[in-house]
C-alpha positions as a Python dict, from the first residue, in 0.01 Angstrom:
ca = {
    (1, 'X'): (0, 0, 0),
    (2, 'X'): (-46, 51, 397),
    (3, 'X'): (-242, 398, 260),
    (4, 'X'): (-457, 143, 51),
    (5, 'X'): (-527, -44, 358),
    (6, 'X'): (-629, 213, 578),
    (7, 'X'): (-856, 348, 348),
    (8, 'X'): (-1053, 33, 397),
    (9, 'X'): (-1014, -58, 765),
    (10, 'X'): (-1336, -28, 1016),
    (11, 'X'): (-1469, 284, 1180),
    (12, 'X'): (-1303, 242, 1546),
    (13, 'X'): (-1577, 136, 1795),
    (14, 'X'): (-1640, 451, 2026),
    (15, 'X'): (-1829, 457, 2404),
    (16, 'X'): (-2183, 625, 2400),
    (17, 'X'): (-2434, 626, 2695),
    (18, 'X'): (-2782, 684, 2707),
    (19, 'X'): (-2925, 975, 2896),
    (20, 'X'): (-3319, 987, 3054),
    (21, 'X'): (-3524, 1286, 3133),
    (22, 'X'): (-3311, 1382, 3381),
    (23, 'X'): (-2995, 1326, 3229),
    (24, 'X'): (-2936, 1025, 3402),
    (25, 'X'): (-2750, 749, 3323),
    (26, 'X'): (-2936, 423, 3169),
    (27, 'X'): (-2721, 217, 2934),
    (28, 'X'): (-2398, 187, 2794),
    (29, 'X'): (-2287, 97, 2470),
    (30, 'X'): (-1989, 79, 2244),
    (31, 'X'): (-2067, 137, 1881),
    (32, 'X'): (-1904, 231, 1558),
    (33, 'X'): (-2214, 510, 1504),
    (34, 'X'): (-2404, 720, 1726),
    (35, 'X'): (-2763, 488, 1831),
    (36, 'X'): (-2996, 664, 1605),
    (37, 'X'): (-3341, 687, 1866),
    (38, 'X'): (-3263, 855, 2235),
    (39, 'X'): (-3083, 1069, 2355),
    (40, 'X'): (-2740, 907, 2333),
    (41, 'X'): (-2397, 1100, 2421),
    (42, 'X'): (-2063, 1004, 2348),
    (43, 'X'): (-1821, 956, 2648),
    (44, 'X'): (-1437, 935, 2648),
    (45, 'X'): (-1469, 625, 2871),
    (46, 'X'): (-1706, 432, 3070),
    (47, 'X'): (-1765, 379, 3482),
    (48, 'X'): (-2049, 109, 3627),
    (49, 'X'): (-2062, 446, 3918),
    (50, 'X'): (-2243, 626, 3667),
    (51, 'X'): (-2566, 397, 3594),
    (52, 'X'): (-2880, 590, 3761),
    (53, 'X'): (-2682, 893, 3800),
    (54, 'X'): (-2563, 1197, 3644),
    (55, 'X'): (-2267, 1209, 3414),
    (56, 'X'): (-1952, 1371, 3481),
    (57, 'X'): (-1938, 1698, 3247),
    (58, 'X'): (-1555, 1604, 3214),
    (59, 'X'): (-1679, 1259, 3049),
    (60, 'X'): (-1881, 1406, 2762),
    (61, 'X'): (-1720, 1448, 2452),
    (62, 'X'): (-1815, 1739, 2214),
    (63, 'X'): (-1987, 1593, 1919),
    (64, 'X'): (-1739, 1627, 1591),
    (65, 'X'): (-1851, 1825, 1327),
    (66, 'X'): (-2066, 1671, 1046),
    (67, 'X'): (-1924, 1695, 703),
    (68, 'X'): (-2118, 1853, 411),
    (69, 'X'): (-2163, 1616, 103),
    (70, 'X'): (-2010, 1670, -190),
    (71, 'X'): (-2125, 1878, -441),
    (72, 'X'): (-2146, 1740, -775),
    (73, 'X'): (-2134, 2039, -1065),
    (74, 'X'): (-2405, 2019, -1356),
}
């Protein structure tokens, strides 16, 4: 039953921040997907410190790996 429930919960909300030109910090957000327009990144935690300046490379997490769709035999 709790394997039932799981399979239904939310996405967990994650921390993304939105980069300019110059890779400098403008907004933050927390989201359960990746903001679709601009040149969002997704951080293992926020810090006010960081609005209008560069991000810590230690703060950037590694996007995960997208997963193929299924493929459905003819």
């Amino acid at each position: 039953m709790l394997a039932l429930l799981m399979l239904f919960r939310p996405a967990p909300r994650r921390q993304f921040v939105l980069l300019d030109a110059e890779e400098r910090c403008l907004v933050m957000r927390c989201a359960r997907q990746c903001p679709a327009a601009g040149n969002w990144v997704e951080v293992s935690e926020f810090s006010l410190f960081w609005l209008g300046q560069p991000l810590p490379p230690e703060a950037v997490l590694r996007p995960l790996p997208t997963r193929r769709p299924w493929l459905l035999a003819s």
